[in-house]
N, C-alpha and C positions, 0 to 999 in steps of 0.2 A: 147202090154204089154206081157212080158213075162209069164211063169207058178211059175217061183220063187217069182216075184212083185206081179203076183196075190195071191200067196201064204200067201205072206208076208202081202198084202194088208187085206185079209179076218183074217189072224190072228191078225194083227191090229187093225181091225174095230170090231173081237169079245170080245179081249181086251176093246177096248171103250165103247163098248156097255154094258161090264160087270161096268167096272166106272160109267158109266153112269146110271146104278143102284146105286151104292153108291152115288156118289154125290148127286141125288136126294132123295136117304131117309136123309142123312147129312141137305139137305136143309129144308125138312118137318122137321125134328126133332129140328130146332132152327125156322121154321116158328110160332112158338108159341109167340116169343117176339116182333111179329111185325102185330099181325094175326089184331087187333083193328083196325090200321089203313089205313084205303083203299088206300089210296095215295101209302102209303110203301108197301103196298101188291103187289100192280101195278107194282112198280119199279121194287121191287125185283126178281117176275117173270119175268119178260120182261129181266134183266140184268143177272139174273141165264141162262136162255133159251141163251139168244144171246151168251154169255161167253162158254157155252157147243158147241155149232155151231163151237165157235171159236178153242176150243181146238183140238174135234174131227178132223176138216178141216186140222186142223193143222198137225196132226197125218198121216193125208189120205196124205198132203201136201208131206211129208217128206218122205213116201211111195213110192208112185205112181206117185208125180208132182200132188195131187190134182185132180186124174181123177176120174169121178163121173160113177159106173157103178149101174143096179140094183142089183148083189150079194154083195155092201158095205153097202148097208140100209139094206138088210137079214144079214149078216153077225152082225152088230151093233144089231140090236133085236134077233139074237141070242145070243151072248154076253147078253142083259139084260135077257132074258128068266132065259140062264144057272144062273143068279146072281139072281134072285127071285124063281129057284127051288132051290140051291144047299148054298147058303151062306148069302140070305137075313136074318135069324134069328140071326146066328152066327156074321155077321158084326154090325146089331142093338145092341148088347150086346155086342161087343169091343165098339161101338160108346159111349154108357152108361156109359162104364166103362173109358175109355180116357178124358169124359167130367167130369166124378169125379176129375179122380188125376191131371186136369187141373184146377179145382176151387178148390182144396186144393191145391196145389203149388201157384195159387194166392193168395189164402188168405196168405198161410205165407208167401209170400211176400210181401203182403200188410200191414202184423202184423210185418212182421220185417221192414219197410222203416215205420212206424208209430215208431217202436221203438228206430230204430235211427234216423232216420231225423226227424219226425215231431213233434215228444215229446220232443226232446231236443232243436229244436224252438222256443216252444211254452213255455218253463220253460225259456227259454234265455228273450223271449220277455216278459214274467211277470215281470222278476229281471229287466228289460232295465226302464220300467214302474213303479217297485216301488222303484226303485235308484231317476229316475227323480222323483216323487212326493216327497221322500226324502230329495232329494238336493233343489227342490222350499222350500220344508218348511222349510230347514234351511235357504235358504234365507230371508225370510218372516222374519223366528225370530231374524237374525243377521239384517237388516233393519230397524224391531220394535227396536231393541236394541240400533241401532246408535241414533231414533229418538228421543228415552225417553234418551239419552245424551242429544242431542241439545236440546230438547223440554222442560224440568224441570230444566237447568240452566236458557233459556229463561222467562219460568213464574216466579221463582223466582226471575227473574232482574225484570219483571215487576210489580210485587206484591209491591215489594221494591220502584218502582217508584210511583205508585199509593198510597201505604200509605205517601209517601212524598209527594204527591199532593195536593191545596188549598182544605179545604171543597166545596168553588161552584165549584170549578170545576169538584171535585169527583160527585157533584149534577148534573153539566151538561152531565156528562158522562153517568148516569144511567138514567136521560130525555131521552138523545140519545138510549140508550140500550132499554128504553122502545116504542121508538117512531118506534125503528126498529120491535121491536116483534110483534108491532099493526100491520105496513105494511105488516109483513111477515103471520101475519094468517088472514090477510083480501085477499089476493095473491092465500094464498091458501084457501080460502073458492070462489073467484072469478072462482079457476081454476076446483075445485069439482062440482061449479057448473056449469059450462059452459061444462061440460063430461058428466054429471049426463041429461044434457040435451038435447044430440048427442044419447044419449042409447035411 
């Protein structure tokens, strides 16, 4: 390896090693939203660690061909040393401040796609809603309306025929009318009680 690649190599790996301060306060500082549960706790260490492995490698990769000496692990903890004497305070307080105007640029994105799309929605889907119960009830009343056509010519044809009718027979008819009402509240006293009795 040359003196330029290793050159490049240790400025590289101090480079990363300075990242590699940030990323890790970046990751405590949203470890908060997952801190309850042990599973995600697990994961998220295990997949933070492996993913930094991956990056740094990557970095040494595109260096040196990925050759592992003992001054790229000093060089990488120098890199973090210099980022926890020189700029750990300073980067916490851009991170603070970044994570502000990131949840206010959401929210009013969130207030504005609420105020076009999802309010204008939800006013569409009320009016869809009280068109349809609208249009059912006039159907209902224009249907009741056809029926009491047909229905009030027909009782008055048969009103008409029944006062034309013999008196027995007008008598037979009201036998019959009353012979039906006895079956029908003896039916349903049969059937109140045979529930009354299942309870």
């Amino acid at each position: 390896m040359t003196l330029s690649v290793q050159f490049l190599t240790m400025v590289s790996m101090i480079g990363g090693g300075f990242y590699l301060g940030m990323a890790l306060d970046t990751f405590r500082r949203f470890q908060r939203h997952w801190k309850h549960n042990v599973f995600l706790v697990y994961f998220m260490e295990i997949s933070f660690w492996l993913t930094q492995v991956f990056i740094l490698y990557y970095i040494l990769f595109q260096v040196n061909l990925g050759e592992l000496r003992l001054y790229v692990f000093v060089a990488c903890l120098l890199g973090f040393a210099a980022y926890q004497a020189l700029a750990v305070n300073l980067y916490k307080r851009l991170l603070e401040r970044m994570i502000i105007i990131i949840s206010r640029i959401y929210e009013w994105i969130s207030r504005l796609m609420k105020a076009l799309i999802i309010t204008p929605i939800k006013y569409i889907f009320q009016l869809l809603i009280a068109a349809v119960i609208f249009l059912f009830n006039m159907i209902l009343h224009i249907l009741k309306f056809l029926l009491n056509c047909i229905y009030i010519p027909i009782k008055w044809l048969f009103v008409k025929i029944y006062t034309l009718l013999p008196e027995k027979f007008k008598l037979f008819l009201q036998q019959l009318a009353g012979f039906y009402s006895k079956i029908k509240n003896i039916c349903n006293k049969v059937f109140k009680f045979l529930t009354t009795k299942r309870r």
